[in-house]
C-alpha positions as CSV (number, residue, x, y, z in Angstrom):
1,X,75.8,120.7,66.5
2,X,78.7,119.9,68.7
3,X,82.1,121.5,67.7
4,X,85.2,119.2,67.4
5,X,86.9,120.4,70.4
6,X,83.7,120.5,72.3
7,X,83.6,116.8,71.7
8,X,87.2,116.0,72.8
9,X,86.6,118.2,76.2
10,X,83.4,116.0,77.0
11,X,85.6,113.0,76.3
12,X,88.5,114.0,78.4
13,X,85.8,115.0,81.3
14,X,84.3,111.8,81.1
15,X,87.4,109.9,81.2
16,X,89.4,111.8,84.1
17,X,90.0,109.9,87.1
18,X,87.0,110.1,89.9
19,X,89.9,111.8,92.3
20,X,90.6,114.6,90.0
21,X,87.7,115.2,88.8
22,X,86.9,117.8,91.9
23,X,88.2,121.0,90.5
24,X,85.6,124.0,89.7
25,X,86.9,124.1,86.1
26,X,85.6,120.4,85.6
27,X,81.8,122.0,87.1
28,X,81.9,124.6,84.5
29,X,83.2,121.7,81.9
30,X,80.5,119.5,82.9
31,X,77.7,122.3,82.6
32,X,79.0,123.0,79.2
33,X,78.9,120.1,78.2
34,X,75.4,118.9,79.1
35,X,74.0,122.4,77.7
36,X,75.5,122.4,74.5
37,X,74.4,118.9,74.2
38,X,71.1,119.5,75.1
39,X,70.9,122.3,73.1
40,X,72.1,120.8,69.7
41,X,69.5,121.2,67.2
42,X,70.8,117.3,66.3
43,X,69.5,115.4,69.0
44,X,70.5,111.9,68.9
45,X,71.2,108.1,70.3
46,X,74.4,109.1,70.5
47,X,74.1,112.7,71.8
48,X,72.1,111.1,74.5
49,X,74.1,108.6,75.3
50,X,77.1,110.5,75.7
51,X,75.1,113.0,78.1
52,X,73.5,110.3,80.5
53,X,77.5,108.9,80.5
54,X,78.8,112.5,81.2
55,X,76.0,112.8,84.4
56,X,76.4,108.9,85.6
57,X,80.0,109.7,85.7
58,X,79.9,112.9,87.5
59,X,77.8,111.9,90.0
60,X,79.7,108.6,90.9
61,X,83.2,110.1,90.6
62,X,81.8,113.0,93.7
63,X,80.0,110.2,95.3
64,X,83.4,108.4,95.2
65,X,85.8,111.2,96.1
66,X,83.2,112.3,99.3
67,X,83.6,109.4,100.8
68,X,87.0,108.8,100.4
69,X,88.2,112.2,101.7
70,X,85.8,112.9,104.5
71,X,84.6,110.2,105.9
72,X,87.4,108.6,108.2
73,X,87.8,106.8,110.9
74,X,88.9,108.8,114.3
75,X,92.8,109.2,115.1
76,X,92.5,106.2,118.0
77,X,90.6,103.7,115.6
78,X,92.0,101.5,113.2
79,X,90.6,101.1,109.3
80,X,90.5,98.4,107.4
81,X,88.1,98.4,104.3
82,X,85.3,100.9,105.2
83,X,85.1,100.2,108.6
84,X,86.8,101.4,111.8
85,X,88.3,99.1,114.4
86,X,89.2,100.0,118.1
87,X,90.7,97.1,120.8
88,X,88.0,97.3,123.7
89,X,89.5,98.4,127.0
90,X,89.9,95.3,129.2
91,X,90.2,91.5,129.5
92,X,86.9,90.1,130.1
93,X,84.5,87.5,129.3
94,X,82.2,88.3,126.2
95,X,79.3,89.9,127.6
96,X,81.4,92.6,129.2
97,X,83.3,93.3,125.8
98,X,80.4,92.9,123.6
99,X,79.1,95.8,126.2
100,X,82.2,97.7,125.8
101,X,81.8,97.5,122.0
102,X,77.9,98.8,121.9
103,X,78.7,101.4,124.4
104,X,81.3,102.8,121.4
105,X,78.4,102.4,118.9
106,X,80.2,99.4,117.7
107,X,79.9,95.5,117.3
108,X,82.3,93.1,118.5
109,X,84.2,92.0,115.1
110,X,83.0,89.1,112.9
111,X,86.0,88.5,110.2
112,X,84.6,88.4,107.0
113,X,87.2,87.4,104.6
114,X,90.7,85.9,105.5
115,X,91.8,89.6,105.4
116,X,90.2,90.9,107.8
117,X,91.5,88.1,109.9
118,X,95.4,88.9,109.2
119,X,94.5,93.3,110.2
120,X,92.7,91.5,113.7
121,X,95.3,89.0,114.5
122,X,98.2,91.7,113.8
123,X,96.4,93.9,116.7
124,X,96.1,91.5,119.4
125,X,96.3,87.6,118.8
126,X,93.7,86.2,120.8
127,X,90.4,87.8,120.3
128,X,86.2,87.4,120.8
129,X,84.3,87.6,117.7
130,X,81.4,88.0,117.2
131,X,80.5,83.8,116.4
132,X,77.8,82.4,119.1
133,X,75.7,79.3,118.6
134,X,73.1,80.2,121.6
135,X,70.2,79.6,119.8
136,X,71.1,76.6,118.2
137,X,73.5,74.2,119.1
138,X,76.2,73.5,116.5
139,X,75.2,76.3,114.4
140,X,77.0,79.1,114.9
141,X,76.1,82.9,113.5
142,X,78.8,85.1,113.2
143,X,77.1,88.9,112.6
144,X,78.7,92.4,113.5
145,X,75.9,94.1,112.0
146,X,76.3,91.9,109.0
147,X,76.1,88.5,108.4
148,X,79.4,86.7,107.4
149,X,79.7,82.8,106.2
150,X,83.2,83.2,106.4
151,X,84.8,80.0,109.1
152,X,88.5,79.2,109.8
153,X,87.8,76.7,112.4
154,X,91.0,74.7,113.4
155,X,90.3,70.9,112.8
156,X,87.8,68.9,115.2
157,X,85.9,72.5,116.4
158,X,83.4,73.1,117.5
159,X,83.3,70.8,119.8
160,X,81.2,72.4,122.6
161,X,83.1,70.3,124.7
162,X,81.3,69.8,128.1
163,X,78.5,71.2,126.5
164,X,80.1,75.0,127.6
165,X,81.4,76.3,124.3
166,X,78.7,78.6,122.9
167,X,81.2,82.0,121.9
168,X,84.1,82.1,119.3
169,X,87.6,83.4,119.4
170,X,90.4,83.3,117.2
171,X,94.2,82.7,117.6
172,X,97.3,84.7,116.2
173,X,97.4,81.6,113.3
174,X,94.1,82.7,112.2
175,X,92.1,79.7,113.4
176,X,88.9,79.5,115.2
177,X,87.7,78.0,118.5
178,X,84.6,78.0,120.6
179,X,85.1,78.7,123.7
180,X,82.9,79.3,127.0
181,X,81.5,82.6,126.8
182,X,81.4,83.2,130.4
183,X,84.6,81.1,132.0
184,X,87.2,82.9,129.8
185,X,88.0,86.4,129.7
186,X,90.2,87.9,126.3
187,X,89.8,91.2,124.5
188,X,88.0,91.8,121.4
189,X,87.6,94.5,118.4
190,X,84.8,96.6,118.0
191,X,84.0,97.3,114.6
192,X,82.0,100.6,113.1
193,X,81.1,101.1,109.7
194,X,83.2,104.5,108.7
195,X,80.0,106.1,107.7
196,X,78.4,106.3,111.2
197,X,81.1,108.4,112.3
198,X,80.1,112.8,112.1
199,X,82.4,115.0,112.5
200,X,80.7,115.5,116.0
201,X,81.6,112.1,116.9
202,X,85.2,111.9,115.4
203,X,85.9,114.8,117.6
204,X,84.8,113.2,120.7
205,X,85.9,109.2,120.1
């Protein structure tokens, strides 16, 4: 049967933020806990319960702390969320930056969330992204790697006028416009999901 104070150490264990929760001591807390458990000649609901809660726990708060401690985007990229963000080299129309961007292992940037928006217009403040309606007329996909239904399209666009305006940007007040893809030249973000970077790579981007 589980001691008192046995019980109280699980509990603290199990309640310690995910961040500190990275010492040795907890690993050797953690294995006591499970084997004394385990061992109990009462085995119970509740014995088991508080054992699958102990691993769950464990495993999320490493999970948790891994990726929030090593995985980082590069000193010359930006983060925002869990991705990385770097301002493509040159002015140019979209194929060129959309090539700059894939060259970096990146997408061109497709805000998802008004957010996002407000970290991209406070880097430059007319941008590409990553909003084309190529394949269909009038219905525009916005994807940098994802999918985002995400629109902040100022009032009356798209318009396509002159039947040209097949690529998106957006303005330093947030809005969206199409644009032609090919007569207009502008910057854009290219966007990586912090996870794709190694340390092989961070050392070299």
């Amino acid at each position: 049967m589980m001691t008192g104070g046995l019980s109280i150490m699980c509990q603290s264990l199990l309640l310690k933020p995910y961040k500190r929760r990275q010492h040795p001591e907890d690993c050797t807390k953690f294995s006591l806990c499970i084997s004394k458990i385990i061992n109990s000649k009462i085995i119970n609901y509740t014995m088991a319960k508080l054992c699958a809660l102990l691993l769950l726990a464990f495993v999320v708060g490493q999970t948790a702390a891994s990726a929030s401690d090593c995985q980082k985007c590069p000193a010359d990229w930006q983060s925002f969320g869990d991705h990385c963000y770097k301002l493509n080299s040159r002015s140019a129309i979209y194929s060129d930056v959309e090539a700059d961007c894939k060259a970096m292992g990146a997408y061109v940037a497709a805000p998802h969330s008004f957010e996002e928006v407000e970290f991209m217009i406070a880097i430059r403040e007319y941008l590409w992204i990553n909003c084309q309606d190529t394949d269909v007329e009038g219905d525009f996909v916005c994807c940098d790697g994802t999918t985002t239904d995400y629109r902040n399209w100022i009032a009356g666009e798209p318009n396509n006028y002159e039947g040209l305006e097949d690529c998106g940007v957006v303005y330093g007040n947030g809005k969206y416009n199409d644009i032609s893809c090919t007569l207009h030249k502008t910057r854009g973000l290219c966007k990586r999901h912090v996870t794709t970077f190694d340390d092989r790579i961070q050392n070299k981007s």
